[in-house]
N, C-alpha and C positions, 0 to 999 in steps of 0.2 A: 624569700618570696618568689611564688612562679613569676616565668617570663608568661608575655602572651602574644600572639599574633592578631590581625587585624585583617579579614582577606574578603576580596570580592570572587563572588561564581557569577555567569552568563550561560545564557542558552549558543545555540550555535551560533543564532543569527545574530546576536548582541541587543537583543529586543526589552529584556529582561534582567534585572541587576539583584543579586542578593548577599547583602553586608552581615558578615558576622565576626565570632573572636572565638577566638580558640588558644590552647595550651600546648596543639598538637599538631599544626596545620594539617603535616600527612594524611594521621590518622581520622580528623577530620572531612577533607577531599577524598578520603574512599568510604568514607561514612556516603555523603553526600552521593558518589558515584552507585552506591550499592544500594540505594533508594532510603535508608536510614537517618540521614543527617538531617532534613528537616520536611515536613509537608508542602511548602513553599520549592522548594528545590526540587521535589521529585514533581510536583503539578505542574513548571514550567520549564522542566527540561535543563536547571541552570546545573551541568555539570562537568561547567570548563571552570576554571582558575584563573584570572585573569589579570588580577590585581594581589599585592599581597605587606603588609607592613610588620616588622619584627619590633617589638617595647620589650622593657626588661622587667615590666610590671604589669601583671594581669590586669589590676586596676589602673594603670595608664590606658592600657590596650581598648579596656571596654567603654573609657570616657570619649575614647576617639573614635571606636563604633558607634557612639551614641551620636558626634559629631556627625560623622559622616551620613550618618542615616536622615539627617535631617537638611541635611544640602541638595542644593536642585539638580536635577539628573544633568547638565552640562557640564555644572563643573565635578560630578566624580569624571565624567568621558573624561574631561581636562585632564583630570588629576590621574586617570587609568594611563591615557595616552603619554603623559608624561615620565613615563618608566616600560610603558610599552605600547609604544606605539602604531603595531599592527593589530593590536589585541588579540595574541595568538594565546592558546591555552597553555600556563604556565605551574600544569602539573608535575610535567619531568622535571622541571629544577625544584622540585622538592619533594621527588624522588616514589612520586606516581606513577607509573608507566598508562600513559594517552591511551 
């Protein structure tokens, strides 16, 4: 079974939050950078990295998307800030160049 990832994008300003899953983070994050990855992402600009969670099952991954999507924008900041706490774009450690 694939693994899947679980990752949040932001605008620059951090105004803007968009939850998705993937099998690929990478190639997803230049998806996204390259105006490809979804209509929501290229409309508001979210094309930092900011968040990101690693499952060993796609189907785990997208239950916890679904989670997340549905919690109030406090606690994903919580939950951002609690792994990274300046909210800085965390495309280079998965091998993006910013």
């Amino acid at each position: 079974m694939n693994s899947g990832c679980v990752y949040i994008m932001s605008n620059k300003n951090r105004t803007t939050l968009y939850i998705g899953v993937t099998s690929n983070l990478t190639a997803r994050v230049l998806e996204h950078r390259n105006g490809t990855g979804s209509k929501f992402t290229s409309k508001y600009n979210c094309f930092d990295l900011i968040y990101f969670e690693y499952y060993p099952s796609i189907v785990v991954a997208i239950a916890r998307e679904k989670q997340l999507k549905n919690w109030h924008r406090d606690w994903k900041i919580n939950l951002i800030k609690s792994e990274n706490t300046e909210l800085l774009d965390l495309s280079n450690s998965v091998g993006v160049d910013g």
